[in-house]
C-alpha positions as CSV (number, residue, x, y, z in Angstrom):
1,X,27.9,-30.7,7.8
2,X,31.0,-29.4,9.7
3,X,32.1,-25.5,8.6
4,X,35.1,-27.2,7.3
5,X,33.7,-29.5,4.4
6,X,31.3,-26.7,3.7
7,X,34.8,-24.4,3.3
8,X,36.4,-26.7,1.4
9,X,33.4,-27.1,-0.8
10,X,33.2,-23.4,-1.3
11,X,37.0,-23.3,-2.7
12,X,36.3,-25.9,-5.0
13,X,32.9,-24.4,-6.3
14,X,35.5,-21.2,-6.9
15,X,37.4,-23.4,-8.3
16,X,35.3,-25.1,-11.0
17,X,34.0,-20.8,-11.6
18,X,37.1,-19.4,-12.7
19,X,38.7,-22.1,-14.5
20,X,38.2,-23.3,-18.1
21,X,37.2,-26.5,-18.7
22,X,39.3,-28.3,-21.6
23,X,37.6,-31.4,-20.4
24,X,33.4,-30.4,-21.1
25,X,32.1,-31.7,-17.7
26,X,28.8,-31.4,-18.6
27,X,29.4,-35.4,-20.4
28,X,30.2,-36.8,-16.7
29,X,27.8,-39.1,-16.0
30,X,28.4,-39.3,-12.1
31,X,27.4,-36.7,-9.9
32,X,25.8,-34.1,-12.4
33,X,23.3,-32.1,-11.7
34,X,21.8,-32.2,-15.0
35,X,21.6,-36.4,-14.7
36,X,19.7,-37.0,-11.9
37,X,16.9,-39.9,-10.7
38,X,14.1,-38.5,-8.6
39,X,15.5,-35.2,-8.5
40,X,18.9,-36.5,-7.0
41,X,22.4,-36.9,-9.2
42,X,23.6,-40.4,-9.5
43,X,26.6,-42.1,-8.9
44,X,27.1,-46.1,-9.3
45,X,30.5,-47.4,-8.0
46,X,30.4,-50.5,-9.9
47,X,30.1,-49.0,-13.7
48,X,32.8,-46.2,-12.1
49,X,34.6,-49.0,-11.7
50,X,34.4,-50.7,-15.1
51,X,35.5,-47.2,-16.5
52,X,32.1,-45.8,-17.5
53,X,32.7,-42.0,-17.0
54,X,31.0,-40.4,-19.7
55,X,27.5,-39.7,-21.9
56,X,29.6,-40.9,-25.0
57,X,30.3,-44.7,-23.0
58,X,26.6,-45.1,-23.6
59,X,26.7,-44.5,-27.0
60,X,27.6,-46.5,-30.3
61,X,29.1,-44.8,-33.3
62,X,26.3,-43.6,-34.9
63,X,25.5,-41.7,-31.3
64,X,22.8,-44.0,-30.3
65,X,22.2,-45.7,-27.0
66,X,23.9,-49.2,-26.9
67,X,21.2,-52.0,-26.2
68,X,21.3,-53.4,-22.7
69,X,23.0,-56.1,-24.1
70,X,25.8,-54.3,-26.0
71,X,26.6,-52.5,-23.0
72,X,26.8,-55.3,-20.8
73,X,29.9,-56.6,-23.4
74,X,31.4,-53.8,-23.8
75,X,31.8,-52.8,-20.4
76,X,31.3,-56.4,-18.8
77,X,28.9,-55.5,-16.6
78,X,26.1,-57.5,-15.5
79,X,23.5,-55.0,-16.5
80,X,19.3,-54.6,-15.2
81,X,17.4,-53.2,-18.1
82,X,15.4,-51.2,-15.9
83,X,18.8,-49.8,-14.4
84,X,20.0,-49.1,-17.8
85,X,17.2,-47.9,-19.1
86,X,16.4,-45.6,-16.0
87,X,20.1,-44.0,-16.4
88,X,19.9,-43.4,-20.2
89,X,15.9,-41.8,-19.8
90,X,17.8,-39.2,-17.0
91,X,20.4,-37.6,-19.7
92,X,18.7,-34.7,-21.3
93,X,17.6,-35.4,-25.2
94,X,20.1,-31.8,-25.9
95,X,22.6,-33.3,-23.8
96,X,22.4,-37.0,-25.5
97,X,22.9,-35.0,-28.9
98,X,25.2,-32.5,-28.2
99,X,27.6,-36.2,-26.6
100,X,27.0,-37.7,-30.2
101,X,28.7,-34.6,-31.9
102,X,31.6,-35.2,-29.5
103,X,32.2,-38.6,-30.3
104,X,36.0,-38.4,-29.8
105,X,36.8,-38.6,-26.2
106,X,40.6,-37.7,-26.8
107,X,41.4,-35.8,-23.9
108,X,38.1,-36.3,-21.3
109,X,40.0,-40.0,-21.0
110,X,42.7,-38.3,-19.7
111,X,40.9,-36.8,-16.4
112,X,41.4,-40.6,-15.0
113,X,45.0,-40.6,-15.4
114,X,45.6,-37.1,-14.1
115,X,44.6,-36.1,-10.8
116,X,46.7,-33.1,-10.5
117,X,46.3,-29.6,-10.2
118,X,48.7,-26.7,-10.2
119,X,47.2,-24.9,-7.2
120,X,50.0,-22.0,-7.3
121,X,53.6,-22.1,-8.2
122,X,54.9,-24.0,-5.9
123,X,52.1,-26.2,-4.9
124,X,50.5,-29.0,-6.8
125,X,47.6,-31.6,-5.0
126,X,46.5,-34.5,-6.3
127,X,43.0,-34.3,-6.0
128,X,42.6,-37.8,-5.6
129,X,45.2,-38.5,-2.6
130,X,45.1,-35.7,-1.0
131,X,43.4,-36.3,3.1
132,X,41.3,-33.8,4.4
133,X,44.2,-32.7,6.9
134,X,46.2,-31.9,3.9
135,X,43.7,-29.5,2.8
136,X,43.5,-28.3,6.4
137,X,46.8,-27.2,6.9
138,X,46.6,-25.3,3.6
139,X,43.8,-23.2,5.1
140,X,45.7,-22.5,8.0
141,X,48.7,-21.9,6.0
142,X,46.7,-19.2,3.9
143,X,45.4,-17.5,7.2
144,X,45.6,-14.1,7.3
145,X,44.4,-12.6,10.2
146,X,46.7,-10.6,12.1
147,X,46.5,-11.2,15.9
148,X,44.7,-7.9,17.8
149,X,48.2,-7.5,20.4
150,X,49.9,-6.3,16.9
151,X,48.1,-4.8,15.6
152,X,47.3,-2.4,18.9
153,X,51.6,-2.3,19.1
154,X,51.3,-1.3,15.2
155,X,49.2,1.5,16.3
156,X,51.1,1.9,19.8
157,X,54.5,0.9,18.9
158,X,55.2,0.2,15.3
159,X,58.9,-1.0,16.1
160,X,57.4,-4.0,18.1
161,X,54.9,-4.8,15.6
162,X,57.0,-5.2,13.1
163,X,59.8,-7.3,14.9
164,X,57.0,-9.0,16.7
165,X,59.0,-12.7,15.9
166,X,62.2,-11.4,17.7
167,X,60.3,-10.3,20.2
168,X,58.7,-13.6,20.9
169,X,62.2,-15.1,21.1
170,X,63.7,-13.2,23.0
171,X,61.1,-13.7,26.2
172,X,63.9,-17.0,26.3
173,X,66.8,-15.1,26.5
174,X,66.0,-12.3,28.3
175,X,65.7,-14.5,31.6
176,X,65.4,-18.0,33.1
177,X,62.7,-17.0,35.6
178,X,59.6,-18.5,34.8
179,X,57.4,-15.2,36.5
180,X,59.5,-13.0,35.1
181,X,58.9,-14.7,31.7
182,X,54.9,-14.9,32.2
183,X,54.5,-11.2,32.7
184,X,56.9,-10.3,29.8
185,X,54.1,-12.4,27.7
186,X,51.3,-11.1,28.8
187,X,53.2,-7.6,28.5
188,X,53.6,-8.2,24.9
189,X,50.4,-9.9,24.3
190,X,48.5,-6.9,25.9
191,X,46.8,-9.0,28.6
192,X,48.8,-8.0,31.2
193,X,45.9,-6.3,34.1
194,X,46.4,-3.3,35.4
195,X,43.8,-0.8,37.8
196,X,42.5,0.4,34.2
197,X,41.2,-2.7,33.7
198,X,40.2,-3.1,37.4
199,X,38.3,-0.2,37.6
200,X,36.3,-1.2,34.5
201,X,35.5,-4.4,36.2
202,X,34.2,-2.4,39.2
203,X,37.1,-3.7,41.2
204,X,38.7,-0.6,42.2
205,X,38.6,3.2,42.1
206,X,41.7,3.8,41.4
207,X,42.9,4.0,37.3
208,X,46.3,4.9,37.7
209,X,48.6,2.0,37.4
């Protein structure tokens, strides 16, 4: 898997870690890791489709599994027993009764109308339209590792380190010639080679510039 999904995955696992959960996951039927089939979770587009989200869309009002049947005209789904039977055998029995003391869904309906999340003040994603380069720029946006020519002028030369932007800019104003401007940038990008670096290479004796 590319370092990227396995980032973004990361930041949502923090995510999920650190805040609350009005909405008691733990009753999502698709892609929990306490539902699974042969030691996988389970996910079927066609009942996510028809709205079945949650442990309680199984269930009747007494708490009890609906028959294959009463599922199938409920939901109108056209229903295998042996698929609905193998789904209902995965929840856990503590699970099954700890969904019929929750019978109410009240607010866990509203996690399919609402999509957003408040990510910080002035940011808010919609976890369901947001594309992957939307997330991507965010990471970039957020980096913050400082480039190793400022910090070496932060050490050297506070005063260019910390007008480092005008500095950039002014490389265009300073002059039109385009030498002139290629050894101002590798002046102020600290790449610029002199004998030191020569004589390191083994290319001359001589370390005085």
């Amino acid at each position: 898997m590319p370092l990227f999904y396995l980032e973004l995955l990361d930041h949502f696992q923090e995510l999920r870690s650190n805040y609350e959960d009005a909405l008691k996951r733990e009753f999502i039927l698709w892609n929990n890791r306490d539902i699974t089939i042969e030691n996988k979770s389970v996910f079927w587009k066609a009942w996510r489709d028809r709205n079945v989200l949650f442990v309680q869309d199984l269930l009747n009002n007494q708490g009890n599994y609906l028959s294959p049947q009463e599922f199938s005209d409920k939901y109108n789904i056209k229903v295998n027993f042996l698929q609905y039977y193998q789904i209902t055998s995965a929840i856990p029995a503590y699970l099954k009764s700890y969904a019929s003391a929750h019978m109410d869904l009240g607010d866990l309906n509203s996690i399919c109308e609402n999509f957003d999340f408040q990510l910080s003040k002035d940011i808010t994603l919609n976890l369901k339209k947001t594309l992957c380069k939307q997330f991507y720029k965010l990471f970039v946006e957020e980096i913050k590792i400082e480039p190793t020519a400022i910090k070496a002028w932060r050490k050297n030369c506070p005063e260019v380190a910390d007008n480092w932007v005008n500095c950039i800019q002014n490389n265009y104003k300073i002059t039109r010639d385009n030498k002139l401007r290629q050894f101002y940038f590798k002046l102020l990008h600290r790449i610029l080679v002199t004998n030191k670096e020569l004589n390191r290479f083994g290319i001359t004796d001589c370390v005085k510039c």
